[in-house]
VOBAFI-922614 format. One line per field, with one value per residue (C-alpha): x, y, z; residue in three letters; residue number from 0. Coordinates in steps of 0.1 Angstrom, whole numbers, plus 5000, padded with zeros to 4 digits. Example, Ala and Ser with C-alpha at 12.3 -4.5 7.8 and 13.67 -1.06 7.14 Angstrom:
BEGIN
u	[5123,5137]
v	[4955,4989]
w	[5078,5071]
r	[ALA,SER]
k	[0,1]
***
This chain:
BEGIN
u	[6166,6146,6167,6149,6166,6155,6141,6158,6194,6209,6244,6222,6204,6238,6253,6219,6212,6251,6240,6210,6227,6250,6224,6212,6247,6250,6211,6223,6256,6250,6224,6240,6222,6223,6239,6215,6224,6205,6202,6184,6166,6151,6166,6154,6114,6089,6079,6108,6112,6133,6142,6146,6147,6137,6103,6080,6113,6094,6059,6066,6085,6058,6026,6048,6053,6023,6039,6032,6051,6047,6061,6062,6062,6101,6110,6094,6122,6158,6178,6214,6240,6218,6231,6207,6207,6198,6220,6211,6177,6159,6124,6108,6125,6136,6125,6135,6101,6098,6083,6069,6045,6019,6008,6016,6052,6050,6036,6066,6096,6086,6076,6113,6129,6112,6119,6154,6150,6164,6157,6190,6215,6194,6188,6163,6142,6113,6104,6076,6075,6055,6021,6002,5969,5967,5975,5944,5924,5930,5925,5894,5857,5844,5857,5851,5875,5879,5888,5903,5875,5871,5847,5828,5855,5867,5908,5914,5928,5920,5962,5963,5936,5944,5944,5914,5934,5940,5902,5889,5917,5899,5864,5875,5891,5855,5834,5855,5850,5817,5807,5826,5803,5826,5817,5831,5825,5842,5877,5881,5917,5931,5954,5971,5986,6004,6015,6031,6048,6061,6075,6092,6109,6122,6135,6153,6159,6201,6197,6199,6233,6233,6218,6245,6273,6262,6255,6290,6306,6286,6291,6254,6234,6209,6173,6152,6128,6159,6168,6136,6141,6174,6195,6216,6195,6165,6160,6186,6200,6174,6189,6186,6154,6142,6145,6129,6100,6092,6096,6068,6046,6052,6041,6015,6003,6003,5984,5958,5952,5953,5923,5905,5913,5898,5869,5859,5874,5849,5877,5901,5922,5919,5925,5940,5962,5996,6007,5981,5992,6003,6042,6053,6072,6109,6111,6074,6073,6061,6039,6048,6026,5997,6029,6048,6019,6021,6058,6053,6025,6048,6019,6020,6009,6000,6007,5979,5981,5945,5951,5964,5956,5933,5932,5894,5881,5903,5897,5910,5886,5891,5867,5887,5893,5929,5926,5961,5994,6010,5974,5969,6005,5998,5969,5980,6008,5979,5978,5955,5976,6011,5996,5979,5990,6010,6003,5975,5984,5963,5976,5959,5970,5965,5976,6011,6032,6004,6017,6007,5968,5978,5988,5962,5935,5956,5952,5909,5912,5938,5908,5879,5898,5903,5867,5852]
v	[7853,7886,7908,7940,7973,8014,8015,8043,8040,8032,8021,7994,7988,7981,7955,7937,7938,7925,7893,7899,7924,7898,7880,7904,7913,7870,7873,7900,7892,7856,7867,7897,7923,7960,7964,7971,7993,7976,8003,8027,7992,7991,8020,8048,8034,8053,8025,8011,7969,7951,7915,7890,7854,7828,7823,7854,7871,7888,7891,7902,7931,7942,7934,7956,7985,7989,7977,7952,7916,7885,7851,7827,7787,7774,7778,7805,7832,7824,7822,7810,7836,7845,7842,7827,7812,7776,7767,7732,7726,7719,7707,7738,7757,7793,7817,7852,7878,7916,7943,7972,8002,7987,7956,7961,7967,7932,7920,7943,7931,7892,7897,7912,7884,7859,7878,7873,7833,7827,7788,7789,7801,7790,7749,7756,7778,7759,7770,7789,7823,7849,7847,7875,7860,7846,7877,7897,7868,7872,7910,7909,7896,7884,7854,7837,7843,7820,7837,7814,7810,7788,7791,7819,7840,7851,7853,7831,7796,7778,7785,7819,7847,7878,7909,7936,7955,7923,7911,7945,7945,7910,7925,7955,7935,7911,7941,7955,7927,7922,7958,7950,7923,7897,7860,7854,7821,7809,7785,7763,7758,7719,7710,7744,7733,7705,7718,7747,7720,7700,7737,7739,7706,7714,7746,7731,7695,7704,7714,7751,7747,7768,7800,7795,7792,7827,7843,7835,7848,7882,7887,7894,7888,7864,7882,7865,7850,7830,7817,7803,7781,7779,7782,7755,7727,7738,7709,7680,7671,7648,7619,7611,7587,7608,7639,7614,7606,7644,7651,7621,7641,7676,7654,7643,7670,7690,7664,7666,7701,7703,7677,7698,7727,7702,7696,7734,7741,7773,7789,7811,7818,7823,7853,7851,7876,7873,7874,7876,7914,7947,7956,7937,7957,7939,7907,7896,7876,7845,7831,7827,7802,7824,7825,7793,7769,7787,7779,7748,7739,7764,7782,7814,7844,7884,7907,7935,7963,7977,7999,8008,7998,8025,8023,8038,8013,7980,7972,7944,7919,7917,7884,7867,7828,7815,7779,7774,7790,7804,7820,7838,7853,7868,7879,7900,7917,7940,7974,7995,8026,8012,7994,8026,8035,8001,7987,7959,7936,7903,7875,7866,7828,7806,7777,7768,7784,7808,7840,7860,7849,7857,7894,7900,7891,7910,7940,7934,7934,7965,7984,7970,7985,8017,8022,8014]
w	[5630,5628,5604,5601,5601,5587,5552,5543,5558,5525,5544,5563,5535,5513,5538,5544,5507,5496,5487,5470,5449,5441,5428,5405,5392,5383,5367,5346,5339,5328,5309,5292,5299,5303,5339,5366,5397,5425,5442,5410,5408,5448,5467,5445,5439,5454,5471,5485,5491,5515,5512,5543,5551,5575,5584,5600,5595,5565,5581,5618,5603,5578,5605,5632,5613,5594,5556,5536,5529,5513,5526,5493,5490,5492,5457,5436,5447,5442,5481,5466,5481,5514,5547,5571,5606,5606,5573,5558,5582,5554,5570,5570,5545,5549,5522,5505,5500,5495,5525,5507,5512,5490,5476,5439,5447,5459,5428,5406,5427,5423,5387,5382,5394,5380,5348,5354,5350,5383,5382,5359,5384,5416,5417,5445,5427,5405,5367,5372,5360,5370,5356,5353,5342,5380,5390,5378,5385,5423,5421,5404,5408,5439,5464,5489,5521,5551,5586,5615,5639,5668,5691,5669,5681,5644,5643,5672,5664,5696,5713,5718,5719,5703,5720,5716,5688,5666,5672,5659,5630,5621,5618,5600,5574,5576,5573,5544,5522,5526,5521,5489,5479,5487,5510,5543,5562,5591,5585,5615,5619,5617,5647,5650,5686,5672,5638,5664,5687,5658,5641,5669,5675,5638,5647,5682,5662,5673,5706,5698,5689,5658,5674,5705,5681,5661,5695,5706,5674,5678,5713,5713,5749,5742,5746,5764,5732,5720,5754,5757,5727,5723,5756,5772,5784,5769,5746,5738,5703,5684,5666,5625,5631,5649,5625,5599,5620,5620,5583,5581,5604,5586,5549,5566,5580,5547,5533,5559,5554,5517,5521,5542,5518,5489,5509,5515,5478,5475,5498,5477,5507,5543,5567,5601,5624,5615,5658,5683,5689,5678,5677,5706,5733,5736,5758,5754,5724,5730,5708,5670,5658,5639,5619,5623,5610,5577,5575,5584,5553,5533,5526,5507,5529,5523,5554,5553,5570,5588,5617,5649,5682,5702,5737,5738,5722,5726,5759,5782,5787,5828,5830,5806,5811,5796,5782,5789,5809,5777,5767,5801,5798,5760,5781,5805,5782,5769,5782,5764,5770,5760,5729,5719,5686,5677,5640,5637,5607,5596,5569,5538,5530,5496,5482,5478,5448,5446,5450,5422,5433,5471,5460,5439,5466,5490,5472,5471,5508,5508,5486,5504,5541,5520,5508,5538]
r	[UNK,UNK,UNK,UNK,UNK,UNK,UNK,UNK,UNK,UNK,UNK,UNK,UNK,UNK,UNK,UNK,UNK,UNK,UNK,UNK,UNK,UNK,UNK,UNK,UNK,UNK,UNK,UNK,UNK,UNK,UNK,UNK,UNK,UNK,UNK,UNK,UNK,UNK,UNK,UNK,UNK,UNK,UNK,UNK,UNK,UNK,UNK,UNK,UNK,UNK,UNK,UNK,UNK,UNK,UNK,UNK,UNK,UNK,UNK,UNK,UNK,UNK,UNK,UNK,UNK,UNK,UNK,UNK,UNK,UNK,UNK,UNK,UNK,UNK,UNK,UNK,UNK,UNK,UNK,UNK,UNK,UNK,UNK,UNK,UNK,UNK,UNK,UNK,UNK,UNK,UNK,UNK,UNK,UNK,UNK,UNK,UNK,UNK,UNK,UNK,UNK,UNK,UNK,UNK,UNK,UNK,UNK,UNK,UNK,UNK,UNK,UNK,UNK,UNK,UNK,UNK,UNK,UNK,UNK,UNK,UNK,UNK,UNK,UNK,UNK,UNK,UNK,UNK,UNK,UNK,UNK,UNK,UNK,UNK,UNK,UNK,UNK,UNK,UNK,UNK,UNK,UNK,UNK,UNK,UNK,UNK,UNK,UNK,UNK,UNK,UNK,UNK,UNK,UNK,UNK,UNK,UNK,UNK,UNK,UNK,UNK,UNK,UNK,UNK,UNK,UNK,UNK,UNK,UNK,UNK,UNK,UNK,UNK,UNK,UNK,UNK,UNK,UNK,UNK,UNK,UNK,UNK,UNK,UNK,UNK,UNK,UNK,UNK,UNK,UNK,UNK,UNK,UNK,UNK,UNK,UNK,UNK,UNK,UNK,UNK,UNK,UNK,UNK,UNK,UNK,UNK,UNK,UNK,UNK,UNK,UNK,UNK,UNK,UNK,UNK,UNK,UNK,UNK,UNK,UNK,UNK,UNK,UNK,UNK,UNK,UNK,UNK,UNK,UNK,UNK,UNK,UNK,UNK,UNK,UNK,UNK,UNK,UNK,UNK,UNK,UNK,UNK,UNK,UNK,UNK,UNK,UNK,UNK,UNK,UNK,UNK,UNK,UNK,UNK,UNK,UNK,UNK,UNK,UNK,UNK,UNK,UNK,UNK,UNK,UNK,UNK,UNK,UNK,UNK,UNK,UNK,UNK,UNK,UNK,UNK,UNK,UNK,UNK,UNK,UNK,UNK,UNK,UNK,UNK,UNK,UNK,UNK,UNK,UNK,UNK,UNK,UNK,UNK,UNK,UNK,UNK,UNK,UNK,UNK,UNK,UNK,UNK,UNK,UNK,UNK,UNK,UNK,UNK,UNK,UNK,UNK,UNK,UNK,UNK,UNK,UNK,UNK,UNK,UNK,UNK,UNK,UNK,UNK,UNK,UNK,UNK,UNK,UNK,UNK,UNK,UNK,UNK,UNK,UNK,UNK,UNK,UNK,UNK,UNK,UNK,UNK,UNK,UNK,UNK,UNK,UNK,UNK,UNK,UNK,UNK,UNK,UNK,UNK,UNK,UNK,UNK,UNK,UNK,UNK,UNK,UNK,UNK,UNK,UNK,UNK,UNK,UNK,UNK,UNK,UNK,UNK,UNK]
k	[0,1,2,3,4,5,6,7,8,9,10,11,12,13,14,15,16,17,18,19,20,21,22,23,24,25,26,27,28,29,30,31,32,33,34,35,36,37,38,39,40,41,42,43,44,45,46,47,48,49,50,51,52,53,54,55,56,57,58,59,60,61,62,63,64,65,66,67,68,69,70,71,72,73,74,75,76,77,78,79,80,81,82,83,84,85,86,87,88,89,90,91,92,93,94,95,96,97,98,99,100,101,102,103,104,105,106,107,108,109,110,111,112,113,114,115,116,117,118,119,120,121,122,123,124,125,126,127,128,129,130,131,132,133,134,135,136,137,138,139,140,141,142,143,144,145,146,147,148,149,150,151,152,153,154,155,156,157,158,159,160,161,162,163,164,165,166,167,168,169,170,171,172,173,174,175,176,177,178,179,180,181,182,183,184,185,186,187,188,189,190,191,192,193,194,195,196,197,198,199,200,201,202,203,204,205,206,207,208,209,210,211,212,213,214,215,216,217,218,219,220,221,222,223,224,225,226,227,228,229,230,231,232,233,234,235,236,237,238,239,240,241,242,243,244,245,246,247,248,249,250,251,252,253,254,255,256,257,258,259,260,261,262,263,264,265,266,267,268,269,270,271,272,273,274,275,276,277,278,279,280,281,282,283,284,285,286,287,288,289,290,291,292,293,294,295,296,297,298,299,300,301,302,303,304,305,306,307,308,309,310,311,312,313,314,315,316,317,318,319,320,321,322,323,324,325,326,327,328,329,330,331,332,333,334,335,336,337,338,339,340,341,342,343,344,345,346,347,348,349,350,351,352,353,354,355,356,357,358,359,360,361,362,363,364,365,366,367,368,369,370,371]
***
């Protein structure tokens, strides 16, 4: 599911990128216009951008190596031609986004596609063109941001704690914006546990049967993350009722938030961690749902990068007390010493089908981290 590979291996970059330069080639051909090399168009930018799919596919990357990425709501960016694990689960939608070295490249590779029409040649992709007047609204002026807090512990949403490095990355990004004149209250988050269990019945709703089938193809060993979702026996096949009675739950879910949203309408988006770590070391990945809720409201969301872990400063709490098994093993992952240095990322979340807002507040934070 995570497909991320070197920005600049241009050979990687061609065989990852063949189907979206396939779309380009149809946008332009169809519309008759002057040929555009894709790779004159992304590769050769000072900045460059990197497409991917499926879920945190787009986020993890960009939090984990200290770039920038935007997950939008199914349907603003066209996905007809993509390859992508999962093919027809269409619950919790996979989507296509940019990673770049800054935000306004995110805001110049969706405006570009958009320009291209793509809702003519893509029947999942909804007429909205890009609109520039939200745009500078979000990057202007002062807001009012929301940061997942429970407990009065800002960043945590009552699962898993964050490590030290995340929980510092959180403040730094609160103090920022309000050195910059801008209001943060606390956003307590609605039902994150269940939205996360009911994500995940969605991803395993065939009994893992997709990812084993890919795996056999590939010949790939299955890590250790995957077989923990998606081995044999981990979870049987659910029936057609059953896969209904979830989609219910998922509406009603959305419906619940956007209410709550409504109610606290002074919000213009919240901030949260976008994993409850720095760049994981291999095999310890185990909790995905700072990320997974989003997908599962189809949320639009703005990985920021602030800073790196430090090892003199983000200390362990020894004395801590896990309110669960799965928070006391995120727990004792951290090492100061082998985190030291890893990338510290938070998310920036709106409204749905508001990405040209998202970015634009996204970059007030980016400027707010760099004046302070």
């Amino acid at each position: 599911m995570e497909q991320f590979t070197n920005l600049r291996s241009l050979t990687l970059i061609e065989i990852e990128f063949k189907s979206l330069e396939a779309i380009f080639s149809r946008l332009h051909k169809l519309k008759q216009l002057r040929a555009l090399s894709f790779n004159d168009y992304i590769i050769k930018m000072k900045h460059p951008l990197y497409s991917l799919v499926n879920s945190s596919s787009i986020r993890t990357p960009a939090a984990f190596n200290g770039l920038w990425g935007i997950r939008p709501s199914h349907g603003r960016m066209p996905f007809a031609g993509v390859r992508s694990s999962m093919d027809g689960q269409e619950t919790v939608h996979s989507v296509c986004g940019p990673i770049a070295h800054r935000a306004e490249d995110l805001a110049y590779f969706m405006k570009a596609i958009l320009e291209q029409e793509p809702w003519d040649y893509d029947p999942k992709v909804i007429e909205i063109p890009w609109r520039e007047e939200k745009y500078n609204e979000g990057k202007t002026g002062k807001k009012i941001f929301g940061v997942t807090t429970v407990n009065g512990v800002l960043g945590f949403d009552g699962v898993v704690m964050p490590h030290p490095p995340i929980l510092r990355g959180i403040q730094m990004v609160v103090n920022a914006l309000q050195r910059a004149g801008h209001t943060v209250v606390e956003w307590r988050p609605y039902k994150h546990k269940y939205a996360v269990d009911l994500v995940r019945s969605i991803y395993r709703a065939d009994g893992g049967e997709d990812i084993r089938n890919a795996l056999t193809l590939s010949g790939e060993p299955v890590i250790s993350e995957v077989a923990n979702d998606y081995g044999p026996g981990v979870k049987e096949k659910i029936d057609l009722n059953a896969m209904w009675n979830i989609q219910i739950k998922k509406y009603k879910y959305q419906q619940e938030y956007l209410a709550i949203w409504m109610e606290r309408n002074e919000i213009n988006a919240w901030i949260q961690p976008e994993a409850p770590h720095a760049a994981i070391r291999h095999d310890q990945y185990k909790y995905n749902g700072y990320a997974s809720v989003i997908n599962l409201l189809d949320y639009p969301a703005v990985v920021v990068p602030v800073t790196f872990a430090q090892k003199e400063i983000d200390i362990k709490d020894l004395n801590y007390k896990a309110i669960s098994d799965l928070d006391m093993q995120v727990h004792n992952e951290y090492q100061a010493d082998v985190y030291h240095g890893a990338p510290v990322a938070v998310q920036i979340i709106g409204r749905r089908l508001q990405e040209e807002y998202v970015i634009g507040l996204a970059e007030q934070v980016g400027r707010a981290l760099a004046s302070s």
